[in-house]
C-alpha positions as CSV (number, residue, x, y, z in Angstrom):
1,X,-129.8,141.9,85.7
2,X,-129.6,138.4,87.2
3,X,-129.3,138.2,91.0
4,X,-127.5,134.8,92.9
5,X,-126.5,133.8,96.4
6,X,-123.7,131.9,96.7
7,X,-122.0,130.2,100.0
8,X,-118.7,131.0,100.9
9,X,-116.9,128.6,102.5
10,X,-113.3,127.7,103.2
11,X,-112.7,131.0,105.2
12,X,-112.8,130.1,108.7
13,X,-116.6,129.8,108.9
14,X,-119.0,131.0,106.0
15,X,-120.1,134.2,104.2
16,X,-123.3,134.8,102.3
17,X,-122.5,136.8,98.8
18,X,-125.3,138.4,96.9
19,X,-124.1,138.9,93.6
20,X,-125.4,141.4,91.2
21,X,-124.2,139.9,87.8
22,X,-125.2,140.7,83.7
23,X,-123.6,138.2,80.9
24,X,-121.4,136.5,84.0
25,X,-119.8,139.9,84.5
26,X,-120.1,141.0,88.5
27,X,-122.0,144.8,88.7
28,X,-122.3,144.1,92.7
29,X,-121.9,141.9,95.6
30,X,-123.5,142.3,98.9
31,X,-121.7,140.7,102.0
32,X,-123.4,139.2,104.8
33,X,-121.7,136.7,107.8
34,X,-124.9,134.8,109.7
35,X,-122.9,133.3,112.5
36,X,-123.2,134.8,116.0
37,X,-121.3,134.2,119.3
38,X,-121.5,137.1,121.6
39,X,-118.5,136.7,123.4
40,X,-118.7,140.6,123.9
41,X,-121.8,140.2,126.1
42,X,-120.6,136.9,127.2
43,X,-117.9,138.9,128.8
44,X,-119.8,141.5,130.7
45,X,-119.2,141.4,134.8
46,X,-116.6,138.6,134.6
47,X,-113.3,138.8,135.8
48,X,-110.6,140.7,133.6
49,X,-108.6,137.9,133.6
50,X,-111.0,135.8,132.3
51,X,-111.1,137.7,129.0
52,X,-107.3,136.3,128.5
53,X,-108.5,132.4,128.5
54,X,-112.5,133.7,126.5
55,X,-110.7,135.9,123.8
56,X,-108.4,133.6,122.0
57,X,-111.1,131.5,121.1
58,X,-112.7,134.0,118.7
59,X,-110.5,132.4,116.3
60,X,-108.8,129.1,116.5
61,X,-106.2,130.5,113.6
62,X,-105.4,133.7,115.3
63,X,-106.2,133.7,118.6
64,X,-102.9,134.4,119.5
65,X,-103.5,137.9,118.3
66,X,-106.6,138.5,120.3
67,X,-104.7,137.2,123.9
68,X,-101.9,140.0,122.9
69,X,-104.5,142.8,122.2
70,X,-106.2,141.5,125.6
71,X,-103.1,141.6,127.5
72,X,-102.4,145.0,125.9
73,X,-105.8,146.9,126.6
74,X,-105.5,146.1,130.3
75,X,-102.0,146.7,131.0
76,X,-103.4,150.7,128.8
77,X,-106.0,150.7,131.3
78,X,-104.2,149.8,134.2
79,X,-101.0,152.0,133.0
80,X,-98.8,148.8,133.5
81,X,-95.4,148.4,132.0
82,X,-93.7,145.5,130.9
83,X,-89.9,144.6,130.0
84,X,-87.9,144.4,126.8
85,X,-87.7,140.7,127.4
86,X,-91.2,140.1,127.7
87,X,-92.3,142.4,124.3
88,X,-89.3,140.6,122.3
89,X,-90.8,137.5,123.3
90,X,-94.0,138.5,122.8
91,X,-93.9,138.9,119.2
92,X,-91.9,136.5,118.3
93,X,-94.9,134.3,119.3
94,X,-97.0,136.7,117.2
95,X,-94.8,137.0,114.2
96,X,-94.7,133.1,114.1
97,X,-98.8,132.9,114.0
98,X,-98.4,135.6,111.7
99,X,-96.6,133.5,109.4
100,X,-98.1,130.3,110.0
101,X,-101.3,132.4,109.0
102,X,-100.2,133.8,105.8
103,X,-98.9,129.8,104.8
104,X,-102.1,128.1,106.0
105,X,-104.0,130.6,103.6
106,X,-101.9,130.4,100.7
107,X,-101.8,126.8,100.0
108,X,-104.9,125.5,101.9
109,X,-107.7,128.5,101.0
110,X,-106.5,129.9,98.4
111,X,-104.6,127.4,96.3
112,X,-107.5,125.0,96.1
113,X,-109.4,127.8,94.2
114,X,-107.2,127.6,91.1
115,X,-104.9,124.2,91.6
116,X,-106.3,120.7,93.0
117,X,-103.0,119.4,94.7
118,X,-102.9,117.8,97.5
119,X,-98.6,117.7,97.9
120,X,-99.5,121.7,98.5
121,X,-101.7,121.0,101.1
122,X,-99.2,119.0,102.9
123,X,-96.2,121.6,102.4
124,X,-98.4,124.0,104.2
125,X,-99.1,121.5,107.2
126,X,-95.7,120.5,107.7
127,X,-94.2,124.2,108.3
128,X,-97.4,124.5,110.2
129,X,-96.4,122.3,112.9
130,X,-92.9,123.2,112.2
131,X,-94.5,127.0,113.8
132,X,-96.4,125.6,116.1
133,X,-93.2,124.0,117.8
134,X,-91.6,127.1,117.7
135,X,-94.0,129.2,119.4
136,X,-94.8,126.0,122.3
137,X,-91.2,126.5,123.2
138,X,-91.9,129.7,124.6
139,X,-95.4,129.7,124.9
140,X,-96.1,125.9,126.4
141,X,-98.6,124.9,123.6
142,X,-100.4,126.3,120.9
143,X,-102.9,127.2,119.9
144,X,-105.0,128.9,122.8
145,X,-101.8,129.4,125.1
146,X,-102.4,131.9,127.8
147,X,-98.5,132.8,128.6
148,X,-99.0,136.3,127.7
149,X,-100.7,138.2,131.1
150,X,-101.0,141.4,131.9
151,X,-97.6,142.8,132.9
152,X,-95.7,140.6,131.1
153,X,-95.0,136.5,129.9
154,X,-95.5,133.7,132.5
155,X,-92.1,131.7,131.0
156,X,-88.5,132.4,131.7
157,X,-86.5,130.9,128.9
158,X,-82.7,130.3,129.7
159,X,-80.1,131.2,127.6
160,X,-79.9,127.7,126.3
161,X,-83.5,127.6,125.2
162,X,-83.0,130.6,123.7
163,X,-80.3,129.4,121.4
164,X,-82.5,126.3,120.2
165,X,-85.2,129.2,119.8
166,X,-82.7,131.0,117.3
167,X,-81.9,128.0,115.8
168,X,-85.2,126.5,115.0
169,X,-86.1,130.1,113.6
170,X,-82.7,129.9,111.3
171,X,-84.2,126.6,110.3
172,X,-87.8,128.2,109.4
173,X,-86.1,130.8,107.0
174,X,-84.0,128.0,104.9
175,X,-87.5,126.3,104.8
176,X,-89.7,129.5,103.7
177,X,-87.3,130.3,100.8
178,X,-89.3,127.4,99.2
179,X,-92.3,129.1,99.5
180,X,-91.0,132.6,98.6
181,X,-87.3,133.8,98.8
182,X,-85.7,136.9,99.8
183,X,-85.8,138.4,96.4
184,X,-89.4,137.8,95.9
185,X,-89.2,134.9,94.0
186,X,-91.7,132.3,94.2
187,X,-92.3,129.3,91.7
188,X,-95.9,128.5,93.5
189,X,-96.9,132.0,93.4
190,X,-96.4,131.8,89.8
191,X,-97.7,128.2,89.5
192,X,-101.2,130.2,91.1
193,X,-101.3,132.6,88.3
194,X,-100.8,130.5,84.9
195,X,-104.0,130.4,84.1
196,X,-105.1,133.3,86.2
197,X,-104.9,137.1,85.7
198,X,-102.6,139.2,87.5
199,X,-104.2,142.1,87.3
200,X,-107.9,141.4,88.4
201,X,-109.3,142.5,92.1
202,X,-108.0,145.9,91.9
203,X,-109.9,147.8,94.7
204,X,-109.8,151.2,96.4
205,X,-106.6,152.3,96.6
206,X,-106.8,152.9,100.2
207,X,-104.6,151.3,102.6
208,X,-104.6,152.0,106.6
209,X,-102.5,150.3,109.5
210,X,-103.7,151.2,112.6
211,X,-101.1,148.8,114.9
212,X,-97.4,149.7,115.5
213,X,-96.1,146.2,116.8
214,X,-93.3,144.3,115.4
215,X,-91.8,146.5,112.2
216,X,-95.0,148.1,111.2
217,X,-95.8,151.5,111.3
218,X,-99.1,153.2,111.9
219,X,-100.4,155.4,109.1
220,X,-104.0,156.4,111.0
221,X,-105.4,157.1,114.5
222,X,-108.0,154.7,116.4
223,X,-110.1,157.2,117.5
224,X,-111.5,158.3,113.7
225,X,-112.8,154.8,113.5
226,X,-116.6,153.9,113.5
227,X,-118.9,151.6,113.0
228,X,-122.1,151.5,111.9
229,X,-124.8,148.4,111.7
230,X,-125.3,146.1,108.1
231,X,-128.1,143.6,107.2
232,X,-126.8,140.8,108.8
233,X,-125.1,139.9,112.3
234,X,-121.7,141.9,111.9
235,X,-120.9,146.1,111.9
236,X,-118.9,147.9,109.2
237,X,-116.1,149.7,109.9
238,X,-115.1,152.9,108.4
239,X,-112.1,155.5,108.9
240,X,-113.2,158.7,108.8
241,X,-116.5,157.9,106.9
242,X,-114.5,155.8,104.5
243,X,-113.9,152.2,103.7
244,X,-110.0,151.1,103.3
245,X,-108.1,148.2,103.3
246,X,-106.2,146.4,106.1
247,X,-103.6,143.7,106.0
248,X,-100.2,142.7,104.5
249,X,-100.3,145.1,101.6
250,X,-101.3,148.1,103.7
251,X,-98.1,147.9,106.2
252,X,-95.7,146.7,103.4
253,X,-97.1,149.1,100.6
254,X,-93.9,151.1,101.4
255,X,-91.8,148.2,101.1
256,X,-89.1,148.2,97.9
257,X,-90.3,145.1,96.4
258,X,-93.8,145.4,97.4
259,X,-93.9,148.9,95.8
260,X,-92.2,147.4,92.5
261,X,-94.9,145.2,92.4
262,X,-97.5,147.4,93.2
263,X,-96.4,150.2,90.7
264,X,-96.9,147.5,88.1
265,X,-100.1,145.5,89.2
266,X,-101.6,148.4,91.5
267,X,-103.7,146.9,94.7
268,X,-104.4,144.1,92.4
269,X,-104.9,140.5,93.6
270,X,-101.1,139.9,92.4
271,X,-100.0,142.4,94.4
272,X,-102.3,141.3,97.5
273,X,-101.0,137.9,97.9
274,X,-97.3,138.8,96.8
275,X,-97.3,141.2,100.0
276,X,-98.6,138.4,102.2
277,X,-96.1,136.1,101.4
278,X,-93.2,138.5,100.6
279,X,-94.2,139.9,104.6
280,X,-93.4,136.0,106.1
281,X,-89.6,136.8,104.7
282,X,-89.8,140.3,106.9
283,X,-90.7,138.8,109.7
284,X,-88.4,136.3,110.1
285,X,-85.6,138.9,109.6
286,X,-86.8,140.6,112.7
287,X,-87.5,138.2,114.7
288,X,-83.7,136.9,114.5
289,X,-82.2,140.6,114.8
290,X,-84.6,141.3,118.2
291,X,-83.5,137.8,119.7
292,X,-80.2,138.8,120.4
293,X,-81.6,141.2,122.5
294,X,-83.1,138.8,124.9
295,X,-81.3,139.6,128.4
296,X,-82.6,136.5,130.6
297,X,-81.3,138.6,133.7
298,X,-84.5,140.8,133.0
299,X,-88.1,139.7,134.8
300,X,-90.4,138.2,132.9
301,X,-93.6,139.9,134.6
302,X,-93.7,143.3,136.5
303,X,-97.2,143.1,138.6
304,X,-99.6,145.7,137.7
305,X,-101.4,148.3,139.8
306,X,-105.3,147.3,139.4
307,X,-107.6,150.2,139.2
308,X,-110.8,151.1,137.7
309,X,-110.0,152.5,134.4
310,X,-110.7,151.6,130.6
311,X,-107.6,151.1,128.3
312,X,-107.5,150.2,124.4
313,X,-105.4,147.9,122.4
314,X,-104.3,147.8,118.5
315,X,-101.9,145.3,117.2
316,X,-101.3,144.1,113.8
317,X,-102.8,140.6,113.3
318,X,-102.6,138.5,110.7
319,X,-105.2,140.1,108.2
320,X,-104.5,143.6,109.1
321,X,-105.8,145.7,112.2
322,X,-107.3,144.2,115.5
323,X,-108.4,146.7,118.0
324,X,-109.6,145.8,121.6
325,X,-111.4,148.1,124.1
326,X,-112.2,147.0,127.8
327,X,-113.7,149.2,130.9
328,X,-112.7,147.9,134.1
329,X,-114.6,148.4,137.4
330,X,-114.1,146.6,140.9
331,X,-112.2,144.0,138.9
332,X,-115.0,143.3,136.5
333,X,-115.8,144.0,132.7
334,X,-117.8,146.4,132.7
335,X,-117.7,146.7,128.8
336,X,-115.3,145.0,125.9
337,X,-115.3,145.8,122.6
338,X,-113.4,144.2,119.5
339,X,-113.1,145.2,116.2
340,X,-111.8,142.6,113.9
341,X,-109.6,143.5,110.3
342,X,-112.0,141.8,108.0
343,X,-114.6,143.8,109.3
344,X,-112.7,146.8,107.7
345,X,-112.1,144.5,104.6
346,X,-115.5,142.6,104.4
347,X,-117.5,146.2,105.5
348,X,-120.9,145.5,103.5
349,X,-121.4,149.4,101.6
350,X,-123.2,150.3,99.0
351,X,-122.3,149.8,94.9
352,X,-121.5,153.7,94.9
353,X,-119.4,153.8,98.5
354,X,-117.9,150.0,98.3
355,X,-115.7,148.0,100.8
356,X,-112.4,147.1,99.7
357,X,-113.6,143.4,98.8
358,X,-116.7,144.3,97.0
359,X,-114.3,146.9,94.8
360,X,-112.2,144.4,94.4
361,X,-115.0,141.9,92.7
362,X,-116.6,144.8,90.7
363,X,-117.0,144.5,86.6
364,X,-114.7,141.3,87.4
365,X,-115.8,137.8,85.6
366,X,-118.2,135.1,88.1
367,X,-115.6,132.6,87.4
368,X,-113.3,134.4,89.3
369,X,-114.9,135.6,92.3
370,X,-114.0,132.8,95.2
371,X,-110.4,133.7,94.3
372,X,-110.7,137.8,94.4
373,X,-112.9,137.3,97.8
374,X,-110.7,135.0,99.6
375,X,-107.7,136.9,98.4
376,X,-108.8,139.1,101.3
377,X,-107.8,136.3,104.0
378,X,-111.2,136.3,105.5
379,X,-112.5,135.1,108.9
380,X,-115.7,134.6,109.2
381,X,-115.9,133.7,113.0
382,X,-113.5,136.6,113.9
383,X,-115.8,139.0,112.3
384,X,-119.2,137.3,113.9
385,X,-117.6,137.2,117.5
């Protein structure tokens, strides 16, 4: 049995793998992430509304997701309310990070690992900033905006901005059906796999969405989650005393395409990435239906009643489930809590009770390891916040 460390990089900070190996064949990878930040603790006995300009900046890819979940665990705690207006708006800003997430990854992460073209790398930047335009027009800039508050959105688009807005979304679609059309079809996503596999990386078999926002629907319950300390500077997460897998393929399992696929491939890395970049497609589609339901007569913010209370959040992020808890007292943070999607991913278990990332790289060949482990979408500084 030969033993190796190897350096993960390329995955929004870096990861420490431990691999377990015999004739280049993996046995066992252990995990470990060595960056720490504390902005938990950093957080204790500030104000709450501090935590909405602190939490973004766990992750400069999506930090968008963090200010919704912090918006969304105070308003729980308070028991604020907020308008139609401001949730449609709301996440059309996160369905655009969403998106510009799942195109970032694809051809800047994960294409480099099988194809060295540099045109791909500059497709992906381009929509990019073509999302990142979109969201400012609502949001003021991006990234780290802080329009989303407790009780609501700080803009109040007109009807005419919300035109361009449905407009420059119309645009977005014509421009994704390059990357991956409505059918599913995808000449990159094919281009990836001609010399690779489809059906390596098949893992547990397990899939859990704990968020309800946008189209997805919640198949578990936050409160059968736990944690529980690793080796290194991160905690694993389990649902009820098991690892599973977050993300994409988890809230689009029951999809008809995605399904088709995965009946075929199973929770292979085919059917992994397919899902991510079938779900950009999805969330375009709804996104243009909810516009129209924009009424600019509505407020934008409804002022909540502060009390001393504690309140929880769980949205759908861009690699699967992002939960935030926060106890409020005299105005202050008492105690915040965040539990990040590739912590349920990236979970660092044992060779007989796996994560879903060290299934996935089980009795697979070395050669193809950085591909099966950043298939995952992996954030290192999320998960070392």
């Amino acid at each position: 049995m030969k033993i190796n460390k190897k350096i993960i990089n390329k995955i929004e900070g870096e990861a420490t793998l431990k691999i377990y190996e015999e004739k280049d064949i993996i046995d066992f990878v252990e995990i470990e992430f060595w960056q720490y930040r504390g902005i938990e603790k950093y957080l204790q006995n500030r104000h709450y509304m501090d935590a909405l300009v602190i939490n973004p900046r766990v992750c400069g890819i999506c930090g968008h997701s963090h200010l919704l979940a912090t918006a969304k665990a105070i308003e729980n705690a308070f028991g604020a309310k907020i308008t139609q207006k401001a949730k449609i708006l709301r996440e059309i800003t996160t369905g655009l990070e969403i998106i510009q997430n799942h195109i970032k990854w694809f051809y800047i992460t994960l294409f480099p690992t099988q194809i060295k073209d540099r045109s791909f790398t500059l497709k992906a930047l381009r929509l990019s900033s073509f999302i990142s335009k979109i969201i400012a027009l609502i949001s003021g800039q991006f990234p780290h905006n802080s329009y989303i508050i407790p009780g609501g959105v700080t803009c109040d688009l007109t009807n005419l901005e919300i035109f361009k807005l449905e407009d420059m979304l119309k645009m977005l679609m014509d421009e994704i059906q390059a990357v991956i059309d409505k059918d599913g079809n995808s000449r990159d996503l094919e281009k990836f796999f001609e010399n690779l596999p489809k059906n390596i990386g098949k893992s547990l078999n397990r899939f859990l969405v704990l968020g309800d926002n946008l189209f997805f629907s919640k198949n578990g319950k936050t409160e059968k989650i736990k944690e529980e300390k690793t080796t290194s500077l991160y905690s694993n997460v389990l649902y009820e005393d098991k690892f599973y897998e977050v993300g994409p393929l988890a809230r689009n399992i029951n999809n008809s395409l995605v399904k088709k696929i995965y009946e075929k491939y199973e929770d292979s890395i085919y059917t992994r990435i397919f899902a991510r970049l079938y779900e950009i497609n999805l969330i375009i589609e709804y996104l243009l239906e909810n516009i129209k339901n924009i009424d600019v007569c509505e407020p934008s913010y409804i002022k909540p009643v502060v009390n001393n209370a504690s309140g929880i959040s769980v949205i759908e992020a861009p690699r699967g489930s992002l939960i935030h808890k926060v106890e409020i007292k005299d105005e202050k943070i008492k105690s915040y809590e965040i539990i990040v999607p590739t912590q349920f991913n990236l979970s660092n278990g044992t060779k007989e009770n796996p994560s879903a990332a060290q299934a996935a790289l089980m009795s697979e060949r070395k050669e193809y390891l950085d591909t099966i482990f950043k298939c995952f979408d992996i954030c290192a500084v999320c998960v070392t916040h």
